[in-house]
C-alpha positions as CSV (number, residue, x, y, z in Angstrom):
1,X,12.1,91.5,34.0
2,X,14.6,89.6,31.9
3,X,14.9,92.9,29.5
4,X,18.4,94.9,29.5
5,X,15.6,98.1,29.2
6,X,18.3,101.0,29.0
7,X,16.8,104.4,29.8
8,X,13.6,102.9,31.4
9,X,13.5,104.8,35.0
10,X,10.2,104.0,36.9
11,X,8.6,107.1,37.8
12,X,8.4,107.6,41.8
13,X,11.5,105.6,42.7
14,X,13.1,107.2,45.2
15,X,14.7,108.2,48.9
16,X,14.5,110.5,51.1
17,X,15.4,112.1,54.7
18,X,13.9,114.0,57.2
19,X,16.0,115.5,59.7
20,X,14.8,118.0,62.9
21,X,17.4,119.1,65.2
22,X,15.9,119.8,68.9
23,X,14.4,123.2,68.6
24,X,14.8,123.9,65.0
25,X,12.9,123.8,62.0
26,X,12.5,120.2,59.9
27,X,14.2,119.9,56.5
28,X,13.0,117.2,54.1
29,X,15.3,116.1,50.8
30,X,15.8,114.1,48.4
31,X,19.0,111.6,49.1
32,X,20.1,112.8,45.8
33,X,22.9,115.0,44.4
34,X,22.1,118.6,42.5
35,X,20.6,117.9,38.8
36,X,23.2,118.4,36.3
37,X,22.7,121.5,33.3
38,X,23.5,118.2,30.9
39,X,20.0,116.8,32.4
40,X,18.0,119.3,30.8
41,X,16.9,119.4,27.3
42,X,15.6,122.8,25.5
43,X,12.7,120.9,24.2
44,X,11.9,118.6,27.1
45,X,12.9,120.3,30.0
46,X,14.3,118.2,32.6
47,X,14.9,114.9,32.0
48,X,15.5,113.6,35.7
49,X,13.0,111.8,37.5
50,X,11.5,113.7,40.5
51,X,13.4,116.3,39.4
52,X,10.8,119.0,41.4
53,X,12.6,117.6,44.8
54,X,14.6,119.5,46.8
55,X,18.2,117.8,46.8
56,X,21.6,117.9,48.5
57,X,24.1,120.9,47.3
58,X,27.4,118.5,47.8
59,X,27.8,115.4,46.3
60,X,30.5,112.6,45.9
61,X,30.6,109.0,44.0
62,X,33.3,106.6,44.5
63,X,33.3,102.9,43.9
64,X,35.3,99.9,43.1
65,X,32.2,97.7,41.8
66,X,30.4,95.8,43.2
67,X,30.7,98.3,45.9
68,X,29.6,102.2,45.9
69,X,29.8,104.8,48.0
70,X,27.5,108.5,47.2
71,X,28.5,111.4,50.2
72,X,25.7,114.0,51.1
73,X,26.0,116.9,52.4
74,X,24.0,120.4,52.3
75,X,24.6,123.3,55.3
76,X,20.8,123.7,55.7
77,X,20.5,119.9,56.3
78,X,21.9,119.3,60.4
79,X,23.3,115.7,59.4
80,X,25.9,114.6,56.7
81,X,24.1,111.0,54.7
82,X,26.7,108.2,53.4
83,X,25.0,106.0,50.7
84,X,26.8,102.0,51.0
85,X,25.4,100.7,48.1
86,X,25.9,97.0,46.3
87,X,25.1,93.6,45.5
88,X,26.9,90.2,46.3
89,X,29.7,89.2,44.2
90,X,31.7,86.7,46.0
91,X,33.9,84.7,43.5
92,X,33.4,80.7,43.5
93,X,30.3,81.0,44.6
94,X,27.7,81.7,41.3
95,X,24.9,81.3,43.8
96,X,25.9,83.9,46.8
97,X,26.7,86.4,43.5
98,X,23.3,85.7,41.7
99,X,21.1,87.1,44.5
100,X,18.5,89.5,43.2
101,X,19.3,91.8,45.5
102,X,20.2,95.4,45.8
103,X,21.0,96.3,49.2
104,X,21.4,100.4,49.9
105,X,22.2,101.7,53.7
106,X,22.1,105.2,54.4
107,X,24.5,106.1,57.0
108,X,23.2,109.0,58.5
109,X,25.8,111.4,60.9
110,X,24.8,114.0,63.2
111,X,28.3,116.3,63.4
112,X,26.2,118.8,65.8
113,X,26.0,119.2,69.5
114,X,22.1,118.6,69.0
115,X,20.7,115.7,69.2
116,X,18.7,115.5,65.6
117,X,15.5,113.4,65.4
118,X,15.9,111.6,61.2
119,X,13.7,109.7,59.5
120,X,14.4,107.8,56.4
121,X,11.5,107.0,53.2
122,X,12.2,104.7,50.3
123,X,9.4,104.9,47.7
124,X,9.1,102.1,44.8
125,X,6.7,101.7,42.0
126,X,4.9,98.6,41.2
127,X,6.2,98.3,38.0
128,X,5.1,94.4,37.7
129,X,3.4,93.5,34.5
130,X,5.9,96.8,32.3
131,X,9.6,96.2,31.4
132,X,9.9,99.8,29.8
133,X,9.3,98.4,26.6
134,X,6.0,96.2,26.7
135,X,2.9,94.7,29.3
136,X,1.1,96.7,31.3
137,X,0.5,96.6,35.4
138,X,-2.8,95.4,36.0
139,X,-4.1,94.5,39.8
140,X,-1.3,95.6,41.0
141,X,-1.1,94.7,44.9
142,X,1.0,96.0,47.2
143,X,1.1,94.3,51.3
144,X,2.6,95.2,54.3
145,X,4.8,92.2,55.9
146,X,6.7,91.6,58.6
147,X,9.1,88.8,59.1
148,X,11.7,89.0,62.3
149,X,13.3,92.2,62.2
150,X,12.7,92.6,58.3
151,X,10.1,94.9,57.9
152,X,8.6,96.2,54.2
153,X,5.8,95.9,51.5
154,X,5.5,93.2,49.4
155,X,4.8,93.6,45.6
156,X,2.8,91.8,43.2
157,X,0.2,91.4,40.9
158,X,-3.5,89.6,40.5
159,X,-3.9,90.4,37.1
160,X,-0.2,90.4,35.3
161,X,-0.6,86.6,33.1
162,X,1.7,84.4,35.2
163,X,3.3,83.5,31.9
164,X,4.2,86.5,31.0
165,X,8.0,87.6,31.0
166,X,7.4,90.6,32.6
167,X,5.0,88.0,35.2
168,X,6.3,88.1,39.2
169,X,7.0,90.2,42.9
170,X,9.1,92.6,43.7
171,X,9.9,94.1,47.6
172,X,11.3,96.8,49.4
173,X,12.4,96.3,53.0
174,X,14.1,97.8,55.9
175,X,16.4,95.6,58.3
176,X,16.3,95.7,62.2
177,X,14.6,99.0,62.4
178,X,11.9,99.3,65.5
179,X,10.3,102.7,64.5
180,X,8.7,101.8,60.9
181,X,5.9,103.5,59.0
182,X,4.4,102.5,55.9
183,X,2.1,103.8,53.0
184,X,1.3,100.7,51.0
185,X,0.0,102.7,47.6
186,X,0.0,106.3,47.4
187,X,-3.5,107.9,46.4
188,X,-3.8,108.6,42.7
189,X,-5.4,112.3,43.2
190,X,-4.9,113.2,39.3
191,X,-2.4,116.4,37.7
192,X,0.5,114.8,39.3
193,X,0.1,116.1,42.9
194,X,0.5,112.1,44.5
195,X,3.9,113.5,44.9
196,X,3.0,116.8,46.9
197,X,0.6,114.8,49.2
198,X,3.5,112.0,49.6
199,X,5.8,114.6,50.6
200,X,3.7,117.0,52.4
201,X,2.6,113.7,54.6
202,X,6.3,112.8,55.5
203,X,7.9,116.2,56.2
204,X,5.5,116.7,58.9
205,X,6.5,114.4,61.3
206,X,8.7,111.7,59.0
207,X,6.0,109.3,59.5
208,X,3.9,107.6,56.5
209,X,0.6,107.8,56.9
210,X,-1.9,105.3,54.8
211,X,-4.1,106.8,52.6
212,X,-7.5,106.1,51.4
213,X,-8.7,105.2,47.7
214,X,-8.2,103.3,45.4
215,X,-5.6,103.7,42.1
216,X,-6.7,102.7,38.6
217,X,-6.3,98.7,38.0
218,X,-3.6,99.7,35.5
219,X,-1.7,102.3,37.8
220,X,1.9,101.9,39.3
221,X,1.2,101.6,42.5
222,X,3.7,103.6,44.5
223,X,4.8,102.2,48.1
224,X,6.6,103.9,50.7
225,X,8.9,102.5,53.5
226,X,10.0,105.1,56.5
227,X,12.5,104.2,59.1
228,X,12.4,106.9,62.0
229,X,15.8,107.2,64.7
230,X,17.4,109.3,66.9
231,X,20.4,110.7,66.8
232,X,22.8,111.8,70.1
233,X,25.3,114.9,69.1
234,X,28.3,113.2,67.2
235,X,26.3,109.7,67.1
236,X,26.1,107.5,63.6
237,X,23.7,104.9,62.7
238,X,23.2,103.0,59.1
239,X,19.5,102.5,58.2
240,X,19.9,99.1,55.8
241,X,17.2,98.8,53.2
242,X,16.8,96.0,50.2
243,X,15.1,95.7,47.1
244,X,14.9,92.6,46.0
245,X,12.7,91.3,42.7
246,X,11.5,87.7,41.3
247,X,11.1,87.0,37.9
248,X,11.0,83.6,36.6
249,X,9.3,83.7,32.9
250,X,12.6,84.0,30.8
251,X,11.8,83.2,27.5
252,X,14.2,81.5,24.5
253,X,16.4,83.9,22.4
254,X,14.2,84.1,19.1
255,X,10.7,83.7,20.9
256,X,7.7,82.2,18.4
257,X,4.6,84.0,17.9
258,X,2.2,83.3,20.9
259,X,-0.8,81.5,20.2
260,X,-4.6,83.6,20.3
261,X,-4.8,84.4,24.1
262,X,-1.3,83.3,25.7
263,X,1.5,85.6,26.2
264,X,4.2,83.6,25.1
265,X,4.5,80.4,23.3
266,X,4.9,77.0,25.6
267,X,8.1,75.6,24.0
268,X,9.6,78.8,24.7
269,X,9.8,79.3,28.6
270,X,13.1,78.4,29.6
271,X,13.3,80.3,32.9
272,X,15.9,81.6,35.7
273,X,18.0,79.4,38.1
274,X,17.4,82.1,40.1
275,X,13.9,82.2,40.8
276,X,14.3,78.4,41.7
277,X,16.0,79.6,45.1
278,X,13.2,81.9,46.6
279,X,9.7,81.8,46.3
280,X,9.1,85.4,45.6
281,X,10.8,88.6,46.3
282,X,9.9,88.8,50.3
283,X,11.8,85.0,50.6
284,X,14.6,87.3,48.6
285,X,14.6,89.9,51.1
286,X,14.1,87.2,54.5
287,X,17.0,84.7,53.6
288,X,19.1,87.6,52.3
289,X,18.7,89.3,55.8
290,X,20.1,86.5,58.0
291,X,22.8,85.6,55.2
292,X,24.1,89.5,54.8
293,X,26.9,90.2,56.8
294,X,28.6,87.1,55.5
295,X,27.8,88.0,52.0
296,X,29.1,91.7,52.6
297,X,32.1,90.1,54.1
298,X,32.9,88.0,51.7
299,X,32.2,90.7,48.6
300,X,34.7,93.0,50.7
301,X,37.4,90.7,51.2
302,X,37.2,90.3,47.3
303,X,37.5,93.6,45.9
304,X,40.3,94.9,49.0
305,X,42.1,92.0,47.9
306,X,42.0,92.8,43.8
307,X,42.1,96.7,44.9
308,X,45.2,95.9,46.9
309,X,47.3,93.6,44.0
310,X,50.2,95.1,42.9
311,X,48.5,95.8,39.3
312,X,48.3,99.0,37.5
313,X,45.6,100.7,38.4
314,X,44.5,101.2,34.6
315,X,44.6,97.1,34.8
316,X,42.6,96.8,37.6
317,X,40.1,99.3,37.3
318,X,39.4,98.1,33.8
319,X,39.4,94.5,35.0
320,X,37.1,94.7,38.3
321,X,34.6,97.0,37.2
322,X,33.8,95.1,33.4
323,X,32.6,92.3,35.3
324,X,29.5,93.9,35.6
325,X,29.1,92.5,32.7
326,X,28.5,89.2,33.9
327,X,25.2,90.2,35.9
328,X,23.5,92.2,33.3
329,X,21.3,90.8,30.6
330,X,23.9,89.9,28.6
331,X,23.9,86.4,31.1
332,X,22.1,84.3,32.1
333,X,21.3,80.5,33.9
334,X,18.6,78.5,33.1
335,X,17.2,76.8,35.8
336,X,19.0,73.2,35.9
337,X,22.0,75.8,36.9
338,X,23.7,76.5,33.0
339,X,25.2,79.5,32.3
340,X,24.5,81.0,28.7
341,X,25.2,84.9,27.1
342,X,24.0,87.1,24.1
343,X,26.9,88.5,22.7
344,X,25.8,92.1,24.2
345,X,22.9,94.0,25.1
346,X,20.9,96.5,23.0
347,X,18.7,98.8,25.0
348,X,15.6,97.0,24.5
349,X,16.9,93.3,24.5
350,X,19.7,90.9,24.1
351,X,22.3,91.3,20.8
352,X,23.2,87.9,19.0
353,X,22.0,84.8,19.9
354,X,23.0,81.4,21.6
355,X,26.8,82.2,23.5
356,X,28.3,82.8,20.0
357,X,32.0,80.4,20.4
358,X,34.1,82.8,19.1
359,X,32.9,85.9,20.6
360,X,32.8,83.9,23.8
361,X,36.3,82.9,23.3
362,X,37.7,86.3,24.5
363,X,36.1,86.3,27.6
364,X,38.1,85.0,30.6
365,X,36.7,86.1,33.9
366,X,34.0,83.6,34.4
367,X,36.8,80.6,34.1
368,X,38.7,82.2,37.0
369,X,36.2,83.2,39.3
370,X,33.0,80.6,38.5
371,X,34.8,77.7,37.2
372,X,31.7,75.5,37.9
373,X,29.5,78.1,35.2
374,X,32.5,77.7,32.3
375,X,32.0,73.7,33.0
376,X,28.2,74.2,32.4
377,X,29.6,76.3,28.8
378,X,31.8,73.3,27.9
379,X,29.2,70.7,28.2
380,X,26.7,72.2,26.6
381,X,29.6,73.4,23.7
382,X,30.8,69.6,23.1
383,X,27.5,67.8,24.8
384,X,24.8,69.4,23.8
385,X,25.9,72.0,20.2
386,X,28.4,69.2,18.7
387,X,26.8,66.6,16.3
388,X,28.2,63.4,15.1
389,X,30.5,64.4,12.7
390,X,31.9,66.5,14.8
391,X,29.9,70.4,14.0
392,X,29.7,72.5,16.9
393,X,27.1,74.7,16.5
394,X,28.5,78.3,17.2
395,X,25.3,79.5,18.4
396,X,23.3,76.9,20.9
397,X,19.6,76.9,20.9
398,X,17.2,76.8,23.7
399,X,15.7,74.7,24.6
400,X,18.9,72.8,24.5
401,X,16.2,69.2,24.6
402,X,15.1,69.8,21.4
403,X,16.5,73.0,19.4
404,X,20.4,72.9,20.5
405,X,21.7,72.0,17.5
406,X,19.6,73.8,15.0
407,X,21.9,76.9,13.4
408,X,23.8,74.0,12.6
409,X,26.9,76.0,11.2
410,X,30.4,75.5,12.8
411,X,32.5,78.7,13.0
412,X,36.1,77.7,12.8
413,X,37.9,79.7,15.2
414,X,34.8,78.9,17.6
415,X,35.6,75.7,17.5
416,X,38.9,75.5,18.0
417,X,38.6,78.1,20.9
418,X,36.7,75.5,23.0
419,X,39.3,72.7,22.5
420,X,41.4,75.4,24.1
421,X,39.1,76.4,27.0
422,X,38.4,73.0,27.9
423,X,42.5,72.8,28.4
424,X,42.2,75.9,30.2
425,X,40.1,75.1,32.6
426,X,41.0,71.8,33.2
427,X,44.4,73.5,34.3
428,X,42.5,75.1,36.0
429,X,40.7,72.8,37.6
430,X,44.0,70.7,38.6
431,X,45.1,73.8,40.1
432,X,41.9,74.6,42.3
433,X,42.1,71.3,43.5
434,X,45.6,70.2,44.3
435,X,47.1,73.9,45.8
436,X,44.1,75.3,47.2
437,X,42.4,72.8,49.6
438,X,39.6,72.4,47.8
439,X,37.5,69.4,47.1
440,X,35.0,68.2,44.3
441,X,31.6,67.2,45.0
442,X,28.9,65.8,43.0
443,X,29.3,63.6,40.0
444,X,31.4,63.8,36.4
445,X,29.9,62.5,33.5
446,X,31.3,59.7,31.6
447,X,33.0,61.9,29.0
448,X,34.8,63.6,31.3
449,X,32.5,66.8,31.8
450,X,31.1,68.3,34.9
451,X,27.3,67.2,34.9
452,X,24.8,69.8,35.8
453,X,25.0,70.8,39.3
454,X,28.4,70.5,40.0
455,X,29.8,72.4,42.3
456,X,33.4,73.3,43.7
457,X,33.6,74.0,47.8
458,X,36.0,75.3,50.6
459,X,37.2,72.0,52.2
């Protein structure tokens, strides 16, 4: 909801298995690892969401980002769980690698010479209308919608103010899966016991079952997906789910007061290239569907091929997983397609306004792998921040139309620094071009600059 909101862990968010070998007793758990003693506080008690749920006793992370891997395991549970989780990042293409997408698939083995019957829940609350620091949910609605073999509930809100910045949809969705049961909004039965009924309901026969009644207009209204299979003595199958979110009302770094009865002031909304690509979180979860195994692919072939270099592996582990960076708060792109950055992220909210030039300046990944978002940097550096005698404004406002110039203070080094990125990436750029096969499309402004929109493709 365009907030970095560190700490903020919905309440009810959640996985979780069923699994009922022929002739034996069901066990229901939590696709989660044991709680650590460093998760408990003297004062608080457990600080782990959910932490009453029964959970796996073996646990294993690996991962070479984008891509993560969690192992499950537990002797009274007859099947061993494999967690595949990530999220496009495929290099030269900003737009495959901006997807609001998370994609997790469960790949569920049954080592036994039984066959084992497992069914698979993923629970999400509507958290539309609350970023963990402000807003509340208010008519929070959540549908059941089916779209080819992309099956889920739909998440929105009839009451959220559709300017707000916490203002949009939200899904969760399970791919190709013929056996799917839903609860659409869990029953709010008071002292906390929605989660005993929840659970009670799917360890009986790993089937969601809708319930009657209605939640308060300001509840979270929790919503459950089940996929049910059937597993042959040493058979394997992946259960794919996504959660995918759409939130357009970004607002300016330094937002003005609102006026009486708005949630945001007008000249402020500048918005997410993002949410110009879908039309709400179930368009996320349908195009991302069909487009998936090329984006895997593609995200794959990237990280084998860095994992593989002949780098230290101090160099490459540093370098690979830091550009998470990029896809955290910290960035962002407007909706005509420019890329801009705070300096960092605080836990409530961006750090240092307007792509700060020399703080920028040390930053190299987004020249090598997006080239076309470092253009977008460098005309809005010399087009947009640099007056006519020549000051570059080292922070850029927003809107860039009619506040990009208004720090109004050059920072030397800053400066300088672009003179020498726009050399680097025009090297750059004569490199792409003449040893790689590829070819330039769109159009170049008459100062030389890429104009908004353009874009560098495979020939």
């Amino acid at each position: 909801m365009n907030r970095p909101a560190k700490g903020f862990t919905p309440d009810r968010a959640f996985f979780a298995i069923r699994a009922q070998a022929d002739g034996a007793e069901a066990v229901t758990r939590c696709l989660e690892g044991v709680i650590d003693r460093e998760d408990y506080e003297e004062a608080s008690g457990c600080m782990v969401p959910n932490h009453g749920l029964p959970r796996f006793r073996e646990c294993t992370f690996s991962t070479a980002y984008p891509l993560a891997q969690i192992e499950l395991a537990d002797k009274a549970v007859p099947v061993k769980v494999r967690l595949e989780a990530f999220n496009p990042l495929v290099p030269g293409d900003a737009d495959a690698s901006g997807v609001p997408v998370a994609v997790m698939r469960y790949v569920v083995s049954n080592p036994t010479k039984t066959a084992v019957a497992v069914s698979i829940a993923g629970t999400l609350p509507n958290i539309v209308g609350h970023d963990g620091s402000f807003g509340a949910p208010n008519e929070n609605v959540n549908r059941k919608r089916k779209a080819g073999d992309v099956r889920g509930i739909a998440m929105s809100s009839d009451g959220v103010c559709e300017e707000a910045p916490q203002w949009g949809t939200m899904a969760l969705a399970v791919l190709g899966e013929d056996d799917v049961s839903f609860c659409e909004s869990w029953h709010e039965t008071g002292w906390r016991t929605d989660l005993l009924a929840f659970w009670d309901d799917f360890s009986d026969d790993g089937r969601l079952e809708a319930v009657k009644g209605d939640a308060p207009a300001n509840a979270m209204r929790r919503g459950s997906v089940a996929a049910s299979v059937r597993l042959k003595p040493g058979e394997s199958r992946a259960i794919t789910f996504l959660l995918t979110w759409h939130f357009p009302n970004r607002l300016t770094w330094a937002p003005q007061p609102a006026p009486e009865g708005a949630s945001c002031h007008p000249d402020d909304l500048v918005g997410n290239f993002y949410t110009t690509q879908y039309r709400d979180a179930w368009d996320v979860a349908v195009k991302t569907a069909k487009a998936l195994p090329e984006l895997e692919a593609r995200t794959v072939e990237f990280v084998g091929s860095f994992c593989d270099s002949d780098l230290p592996e101090a160099v490459r582990e540093a370098a690979l997983f830091n550009l998470s960076t990029l896809r955290t708060q910290t960035c962002f792109r407007t909706p005509d397609g420019r890329f801009f950055g705070w300096e960092g992220c605080s836990n409530r909210g961006g750090c240092c306004a307007g792509t700060c030039t020399h703080v920028w300046n040390y930053e190299q990944a987004t020249a090598f792998l997006f080239g076309d978002l470092t253009m977008t940097m460098r005309d809005v550096e010399f087009m947009h921040a640099t007056d006519d005698r020549g000051l570059m404004s080292f922070r850029v406002g927003l809107p860039l139309e009619t506040r990009a110039r208004e720090f109004d203070l050059a920072a030397a080094d800053g400066q300088m620094g672009c003179l020498m990125k726009l050399y680097r990436d025009w090297q750059l750029m004569k490199r792409r071009c003449a040893g790689c096969g590829l070819r330039r499309s769109g159009r170049w402004s008459s100062a030389g600059f890429p104009a908004a929109g353009m874009r560098i493709r495979t020939a």
